[in-house]
Backbone as CSV, one residue per row, in Angstrom:
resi,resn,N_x,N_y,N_z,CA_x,CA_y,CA_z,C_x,C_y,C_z
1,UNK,-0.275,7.736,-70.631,-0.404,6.533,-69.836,-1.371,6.792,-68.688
2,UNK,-2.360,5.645,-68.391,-3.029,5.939,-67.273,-2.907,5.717,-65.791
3,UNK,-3.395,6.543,-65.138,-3.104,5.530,-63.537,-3.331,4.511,-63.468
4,UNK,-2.539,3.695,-62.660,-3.145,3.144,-61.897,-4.056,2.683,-61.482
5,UNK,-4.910,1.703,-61.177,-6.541,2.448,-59.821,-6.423,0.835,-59.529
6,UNK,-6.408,0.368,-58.057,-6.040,-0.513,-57.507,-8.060,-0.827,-56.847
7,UNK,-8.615,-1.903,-57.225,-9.790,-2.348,-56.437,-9.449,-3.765,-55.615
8,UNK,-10.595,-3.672,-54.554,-10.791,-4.964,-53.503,-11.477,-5.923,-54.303
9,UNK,-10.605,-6.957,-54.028,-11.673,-8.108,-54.703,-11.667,-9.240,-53.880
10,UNK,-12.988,-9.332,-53.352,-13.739,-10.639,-52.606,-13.636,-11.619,-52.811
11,UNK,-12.858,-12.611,-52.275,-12.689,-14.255,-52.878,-13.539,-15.110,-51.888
12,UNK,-14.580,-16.046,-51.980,-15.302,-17.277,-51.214,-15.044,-18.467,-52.230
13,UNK,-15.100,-19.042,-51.030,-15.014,-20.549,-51.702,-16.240,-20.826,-51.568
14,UNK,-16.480,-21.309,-52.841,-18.270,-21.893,-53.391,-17.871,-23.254,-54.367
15,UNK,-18.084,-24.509,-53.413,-16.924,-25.915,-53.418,-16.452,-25.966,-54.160
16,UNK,-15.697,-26.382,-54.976,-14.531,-26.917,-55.173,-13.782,-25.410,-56.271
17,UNK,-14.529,-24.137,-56.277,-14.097,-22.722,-56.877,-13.970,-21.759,-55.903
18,UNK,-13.358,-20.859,-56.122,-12.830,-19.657,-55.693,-14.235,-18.584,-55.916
19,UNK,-15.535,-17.897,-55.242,-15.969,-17.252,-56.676,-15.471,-15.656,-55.985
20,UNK,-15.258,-15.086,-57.090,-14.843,-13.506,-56.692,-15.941,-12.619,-56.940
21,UNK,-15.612,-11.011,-56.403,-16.759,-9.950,-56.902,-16.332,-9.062,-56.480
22,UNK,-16.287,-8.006,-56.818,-15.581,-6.392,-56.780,-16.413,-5.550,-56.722
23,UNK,-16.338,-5.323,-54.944,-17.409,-4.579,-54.782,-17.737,-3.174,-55.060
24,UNK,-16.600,-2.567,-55.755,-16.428,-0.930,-56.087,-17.208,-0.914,-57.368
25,UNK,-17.312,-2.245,-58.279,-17.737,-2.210,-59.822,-18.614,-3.448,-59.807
26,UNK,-20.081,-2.903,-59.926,-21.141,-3.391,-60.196,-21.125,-4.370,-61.127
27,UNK,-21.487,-5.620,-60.897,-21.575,-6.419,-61.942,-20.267,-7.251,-62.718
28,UNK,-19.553,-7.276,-61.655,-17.735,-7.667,-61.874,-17.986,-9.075,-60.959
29,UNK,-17.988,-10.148,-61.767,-17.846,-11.619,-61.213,-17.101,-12.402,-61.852
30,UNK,-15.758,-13.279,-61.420,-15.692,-14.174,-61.638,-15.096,-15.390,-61.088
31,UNK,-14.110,-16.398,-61.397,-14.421,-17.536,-60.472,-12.547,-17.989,-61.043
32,UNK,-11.992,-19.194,-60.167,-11.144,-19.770,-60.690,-11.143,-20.928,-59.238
33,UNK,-10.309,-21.628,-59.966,-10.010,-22.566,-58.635,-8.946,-22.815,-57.854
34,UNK,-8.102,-21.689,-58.027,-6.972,-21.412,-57.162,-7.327,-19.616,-56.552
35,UNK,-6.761,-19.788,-55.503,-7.105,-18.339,-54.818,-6.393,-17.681,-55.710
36,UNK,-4.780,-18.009,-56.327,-3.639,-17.404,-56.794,-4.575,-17.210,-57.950
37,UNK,-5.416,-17.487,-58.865,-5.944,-17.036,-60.104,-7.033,-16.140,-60.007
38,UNK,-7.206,-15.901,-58.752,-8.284,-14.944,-58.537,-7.585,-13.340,-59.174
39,UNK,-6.510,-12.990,-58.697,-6.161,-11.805,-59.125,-6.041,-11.752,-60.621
40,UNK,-5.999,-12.365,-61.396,-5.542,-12.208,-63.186,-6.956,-12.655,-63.130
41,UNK,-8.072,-13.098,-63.544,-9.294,-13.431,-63.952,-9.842,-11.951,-63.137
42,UNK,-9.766,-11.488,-62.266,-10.601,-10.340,-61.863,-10.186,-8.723,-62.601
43,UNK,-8.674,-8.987,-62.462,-8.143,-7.885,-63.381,-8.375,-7.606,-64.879
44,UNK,-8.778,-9.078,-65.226,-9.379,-9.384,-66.842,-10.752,-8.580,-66.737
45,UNK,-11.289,-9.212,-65.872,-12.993,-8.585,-65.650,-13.270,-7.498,-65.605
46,UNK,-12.458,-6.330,-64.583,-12.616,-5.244,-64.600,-12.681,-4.347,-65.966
47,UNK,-11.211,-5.002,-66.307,-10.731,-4.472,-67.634,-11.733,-4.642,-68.624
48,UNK,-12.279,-5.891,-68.644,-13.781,-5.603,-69.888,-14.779,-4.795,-69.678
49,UNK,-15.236,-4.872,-67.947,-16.225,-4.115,-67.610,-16.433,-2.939,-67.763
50,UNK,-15.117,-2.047,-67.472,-14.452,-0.379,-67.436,-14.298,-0.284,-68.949
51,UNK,-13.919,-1.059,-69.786,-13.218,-0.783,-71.271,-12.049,-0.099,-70.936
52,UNK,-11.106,-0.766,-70.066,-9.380,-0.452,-69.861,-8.758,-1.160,-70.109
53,UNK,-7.457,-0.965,-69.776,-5.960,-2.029,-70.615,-6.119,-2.579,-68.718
54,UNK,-5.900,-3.746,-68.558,-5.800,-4.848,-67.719,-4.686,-4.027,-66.922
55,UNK,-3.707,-3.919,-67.945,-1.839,-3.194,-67.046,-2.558,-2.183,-66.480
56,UNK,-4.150,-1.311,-66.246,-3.876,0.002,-65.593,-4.832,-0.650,-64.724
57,UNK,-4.504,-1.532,-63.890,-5.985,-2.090,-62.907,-4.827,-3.124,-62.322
58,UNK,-4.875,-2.584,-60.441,-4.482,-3.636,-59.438,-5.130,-3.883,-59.103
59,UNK,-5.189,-4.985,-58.172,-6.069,-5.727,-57.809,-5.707,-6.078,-56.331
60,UNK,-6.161,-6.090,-55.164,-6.164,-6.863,-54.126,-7.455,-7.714,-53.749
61,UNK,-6.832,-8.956,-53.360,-7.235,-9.922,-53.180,-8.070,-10.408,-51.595
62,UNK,-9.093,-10.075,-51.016,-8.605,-10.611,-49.978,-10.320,-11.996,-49.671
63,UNK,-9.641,-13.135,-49.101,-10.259,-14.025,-48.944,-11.092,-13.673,-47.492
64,UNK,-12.682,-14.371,-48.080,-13.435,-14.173,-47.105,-13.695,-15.394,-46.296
65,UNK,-12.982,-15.815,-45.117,-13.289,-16.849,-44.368,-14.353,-16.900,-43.288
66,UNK,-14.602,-18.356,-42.740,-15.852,-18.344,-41.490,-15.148,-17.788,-40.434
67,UNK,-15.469,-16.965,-39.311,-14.791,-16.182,-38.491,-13.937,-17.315,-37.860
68,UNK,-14.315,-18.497,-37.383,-13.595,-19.412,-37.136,-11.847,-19.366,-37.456
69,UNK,-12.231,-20.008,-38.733,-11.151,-19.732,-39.466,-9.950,-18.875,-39.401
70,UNK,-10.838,-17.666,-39.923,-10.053,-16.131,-39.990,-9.654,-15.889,-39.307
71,UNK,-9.940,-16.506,-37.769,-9.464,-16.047,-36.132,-8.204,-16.591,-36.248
72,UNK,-7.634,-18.124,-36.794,-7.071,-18.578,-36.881,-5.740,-18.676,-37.809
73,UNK,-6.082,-17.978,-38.627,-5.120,-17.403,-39.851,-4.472,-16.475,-38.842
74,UNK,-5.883,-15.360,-38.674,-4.707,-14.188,-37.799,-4.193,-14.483,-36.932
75,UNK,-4.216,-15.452,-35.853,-3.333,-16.076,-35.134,-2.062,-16.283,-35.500
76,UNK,-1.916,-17.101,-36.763,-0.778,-17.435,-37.499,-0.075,-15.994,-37.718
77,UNK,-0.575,-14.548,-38.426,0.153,-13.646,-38.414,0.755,-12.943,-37.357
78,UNK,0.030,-13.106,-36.541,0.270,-12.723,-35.381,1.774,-13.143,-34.719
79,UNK,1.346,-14.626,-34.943,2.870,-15.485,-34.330,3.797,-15.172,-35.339
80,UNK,3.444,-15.078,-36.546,4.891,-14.443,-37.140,5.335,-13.317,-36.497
81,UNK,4.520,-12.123,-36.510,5.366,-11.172,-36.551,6.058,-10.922,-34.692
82,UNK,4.980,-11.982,-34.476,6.005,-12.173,-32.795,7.003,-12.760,-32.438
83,UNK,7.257,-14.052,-33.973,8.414,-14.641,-33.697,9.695,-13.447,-33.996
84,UNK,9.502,-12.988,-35.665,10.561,-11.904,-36.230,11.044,-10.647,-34.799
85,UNK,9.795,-10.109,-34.317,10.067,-9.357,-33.037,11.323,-10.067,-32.133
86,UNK,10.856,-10.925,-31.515,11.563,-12.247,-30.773,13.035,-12.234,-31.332
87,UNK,12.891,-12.836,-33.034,14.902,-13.073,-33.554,14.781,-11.711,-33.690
88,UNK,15.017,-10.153,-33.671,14.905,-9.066,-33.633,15.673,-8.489,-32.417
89,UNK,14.896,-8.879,-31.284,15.402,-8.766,-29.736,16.637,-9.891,-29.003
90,UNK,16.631,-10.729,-29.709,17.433,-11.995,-29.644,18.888,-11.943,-30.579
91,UNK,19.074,-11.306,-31.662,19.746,-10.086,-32.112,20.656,-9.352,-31.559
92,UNK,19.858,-8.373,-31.322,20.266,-7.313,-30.459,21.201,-7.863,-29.227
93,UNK,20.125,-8.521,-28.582,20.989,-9.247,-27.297,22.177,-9.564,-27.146
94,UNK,22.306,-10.872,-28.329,23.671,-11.591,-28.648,24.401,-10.369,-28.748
95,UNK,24.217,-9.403,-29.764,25.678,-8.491,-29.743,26.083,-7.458,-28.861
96,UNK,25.025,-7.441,-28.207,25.503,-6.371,-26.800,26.131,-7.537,-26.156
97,UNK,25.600,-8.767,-25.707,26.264,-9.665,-25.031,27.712,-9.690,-25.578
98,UNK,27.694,-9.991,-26.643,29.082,-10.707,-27.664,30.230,-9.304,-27.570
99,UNK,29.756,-7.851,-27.372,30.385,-6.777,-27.373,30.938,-6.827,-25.774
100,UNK,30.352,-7.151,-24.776,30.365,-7.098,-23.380,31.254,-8.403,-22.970
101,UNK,31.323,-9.042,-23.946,32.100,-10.180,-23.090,33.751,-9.956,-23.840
102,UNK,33.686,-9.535,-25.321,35.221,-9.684,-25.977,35.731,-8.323,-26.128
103,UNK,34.681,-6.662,-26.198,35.644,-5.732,-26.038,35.698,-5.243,-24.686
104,UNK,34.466,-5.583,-23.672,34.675,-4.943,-22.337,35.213,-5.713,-21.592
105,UNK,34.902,-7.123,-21.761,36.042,-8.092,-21.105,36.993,-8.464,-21.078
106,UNK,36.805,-8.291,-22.331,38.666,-8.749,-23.167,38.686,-10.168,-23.788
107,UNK,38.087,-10.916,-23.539,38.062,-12.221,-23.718,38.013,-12.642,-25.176
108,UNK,39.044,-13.609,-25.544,38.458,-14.628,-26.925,37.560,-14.717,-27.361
109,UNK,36.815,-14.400,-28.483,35.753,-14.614,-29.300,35.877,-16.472,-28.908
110,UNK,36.243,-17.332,-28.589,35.878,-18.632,-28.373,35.175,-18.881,-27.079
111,UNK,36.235,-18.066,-26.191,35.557,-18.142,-24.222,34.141,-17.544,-24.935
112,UNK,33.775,-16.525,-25.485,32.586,-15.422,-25.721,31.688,-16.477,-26.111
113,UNK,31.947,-17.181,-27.545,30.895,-18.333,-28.048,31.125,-19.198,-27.078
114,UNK,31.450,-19.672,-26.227,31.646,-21.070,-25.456,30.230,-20.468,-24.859
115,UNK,30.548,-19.203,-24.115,29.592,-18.315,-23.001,28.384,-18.346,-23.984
116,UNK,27.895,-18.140,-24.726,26.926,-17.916,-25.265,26.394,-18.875,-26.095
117,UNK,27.210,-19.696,-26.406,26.557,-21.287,-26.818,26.209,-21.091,-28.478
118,UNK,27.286,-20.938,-29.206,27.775,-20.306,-30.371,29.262,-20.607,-30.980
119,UNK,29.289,-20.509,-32.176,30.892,-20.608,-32.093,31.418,-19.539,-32.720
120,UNK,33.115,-19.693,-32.236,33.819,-18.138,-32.386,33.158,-17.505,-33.479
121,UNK,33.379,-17.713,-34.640,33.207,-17.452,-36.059,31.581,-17.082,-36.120
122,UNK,30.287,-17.372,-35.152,29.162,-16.692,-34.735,29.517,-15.187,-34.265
123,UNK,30.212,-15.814,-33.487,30.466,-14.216,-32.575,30.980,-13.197,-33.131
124,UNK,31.914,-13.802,-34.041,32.872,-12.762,-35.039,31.636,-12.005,-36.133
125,UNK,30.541,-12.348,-36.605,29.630,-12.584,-37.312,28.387,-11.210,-36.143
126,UNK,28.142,-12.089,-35.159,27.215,-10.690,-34.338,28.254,-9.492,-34.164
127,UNK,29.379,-9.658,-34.090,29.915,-8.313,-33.655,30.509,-7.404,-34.866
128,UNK,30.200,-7.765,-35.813,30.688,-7.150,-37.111,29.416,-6.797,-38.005
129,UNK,28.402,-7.621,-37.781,26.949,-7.295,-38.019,26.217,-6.188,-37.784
130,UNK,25.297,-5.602,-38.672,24.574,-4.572,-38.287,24.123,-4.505,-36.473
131,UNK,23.859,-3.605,-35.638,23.388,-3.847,-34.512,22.109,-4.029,-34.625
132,UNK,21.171,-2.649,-35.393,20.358,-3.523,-35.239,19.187,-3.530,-36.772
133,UNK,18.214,-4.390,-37.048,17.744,-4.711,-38.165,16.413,-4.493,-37.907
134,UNK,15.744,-3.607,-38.978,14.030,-3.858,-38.735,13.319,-5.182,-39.611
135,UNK,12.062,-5.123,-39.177,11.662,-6.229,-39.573,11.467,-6.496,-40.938
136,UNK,11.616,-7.411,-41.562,11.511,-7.566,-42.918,10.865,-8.118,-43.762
137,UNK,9.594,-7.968,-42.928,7.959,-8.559,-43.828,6.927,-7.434,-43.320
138,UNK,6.436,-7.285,-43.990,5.060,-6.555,-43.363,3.938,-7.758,-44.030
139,UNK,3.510,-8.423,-42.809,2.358,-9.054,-43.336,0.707,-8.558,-43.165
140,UNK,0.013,-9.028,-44.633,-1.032,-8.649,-44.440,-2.286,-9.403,-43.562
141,UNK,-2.679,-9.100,-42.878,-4.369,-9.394,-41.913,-5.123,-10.354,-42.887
142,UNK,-5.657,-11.024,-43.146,-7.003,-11.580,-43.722,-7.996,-11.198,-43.128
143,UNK,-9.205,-11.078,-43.978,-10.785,-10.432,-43.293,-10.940,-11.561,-42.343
């Protein structure tokens, strides 16, 4: 069985198509009109170009936008992974809070959610919950 071998493949929009090109393999072009079909039409291509089985060829995809744009996408990743950070730290909080108010205080898991603007059965939920969770996307950049 063979490796693996994973290439970059260039997607522009050239109107109303996708066109691709792989810049590691000379002479590797082709086109679809969904970004999502860019990866199976390029993995086809390689595979004729090389004379390989398609299954030993990954492919990454990445779209080439006007910097405009691209500024703006990464913006969007950005705010994700600042929101996940954010419920991450917001997390954490609640159950040190939720730990500080019903085992160091003593208080009802209801006084606790009243205090924290939650209900009991929340609280019962942060304090029985992992403390704490890493993030659970790694998103990728666009060029």
């Amino acid at each position: 069985m063979e490796k693996v071998k994973t290439y970059r493949v260039v997607a522009e929009r050239s109107g109303k198509w996708w066109a691709a090109h792989v810049p590691e393999v000379q002479g590797v072009h082709t086109q679809a009109r969904r970004l999502e079909q860019i990866e199976a039409e390029a993995r086809e291509a390689i595979a004729l170009m090389l004379d390989v089985e398609p299954q030993n060829i990954a492919v990454v995809v990445e779209p080439k936008l006007p910097d405009d744009v691209g500024a703006l996408v990464r913006a969007v990743f950005a705010a994700h992974v600042a929101a996940e950070s954010a419920q991450l730290k917001e997390r954490e909080a609640a159950h040190e809070a939720a730990r500080a108010l019903v085992v160091d205080l003593g208080l009802p898991q209801r006084d606790a959610g009243k205090i924290l603007g939650v209900t009991h059965q929340r609280v019962q939920q942060i304090l029985s919950g992992p403390r704490r969770r890493h993030l659970s996307r790694v998103h990728a950049q666009p060029s």
